[in-house]
C-alpha positions in Angstrom: 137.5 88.6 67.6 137.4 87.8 71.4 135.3 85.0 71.7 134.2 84.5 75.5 133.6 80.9 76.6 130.8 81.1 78.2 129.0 83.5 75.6 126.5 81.7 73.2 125.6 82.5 69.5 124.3 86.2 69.0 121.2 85.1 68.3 121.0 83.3 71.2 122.2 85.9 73.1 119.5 88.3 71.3 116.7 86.1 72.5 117.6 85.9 76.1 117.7 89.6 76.3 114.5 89.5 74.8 113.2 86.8 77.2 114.4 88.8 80.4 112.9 92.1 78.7 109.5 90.2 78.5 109.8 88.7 82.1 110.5 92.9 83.1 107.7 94.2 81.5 105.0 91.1 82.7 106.3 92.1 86.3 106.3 95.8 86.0 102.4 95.3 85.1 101.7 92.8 87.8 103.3 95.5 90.4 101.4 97.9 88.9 98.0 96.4 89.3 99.1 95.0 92.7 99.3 98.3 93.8 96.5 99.6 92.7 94.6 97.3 94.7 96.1 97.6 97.6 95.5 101.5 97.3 91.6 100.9 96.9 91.8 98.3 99.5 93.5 101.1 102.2 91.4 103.0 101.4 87.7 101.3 102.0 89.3 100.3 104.8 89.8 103.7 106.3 86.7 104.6 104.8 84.6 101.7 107.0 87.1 102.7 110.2 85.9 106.1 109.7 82.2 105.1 109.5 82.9 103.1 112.2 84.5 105.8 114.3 81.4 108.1 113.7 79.0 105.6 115.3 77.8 104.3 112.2 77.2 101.1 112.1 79.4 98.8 109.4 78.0 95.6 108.7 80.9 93.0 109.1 81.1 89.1 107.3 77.4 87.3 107.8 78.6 83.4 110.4 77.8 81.0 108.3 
């Protein structure tokens, strides 16, 4: 059997594919939600522009 040097055991091997498939999936969630908030956040954002644009007036942060 070809044996390469710088392969470990197959169990070891096993668990660091399952390692990077955990650290894949983690990620894929975290981009996920990110998105969604920045989607909500563009959007009341063009929703107060457009109030804005229509006279409306938008109350901003209260100066502490």
């Amino acid at each position: 059997m070809l044996a390469l040097p710088f392969a470990g055991s197959p169990v070891t091997l096993l668990l660091a594919l399952v390692a990077i498939l955990l650290v894949l999936v983690i990620l894929r969630v975290a981009l996920e939600l990110a998105w969604r908030l920045i989607i909500i956040a563009a959007v009341v954002l063009g929703i107060l522009w457009l109030l804005a644009a229509f006279g409306i007036d938008v109350p901003g942060p209260t100066p502490f």
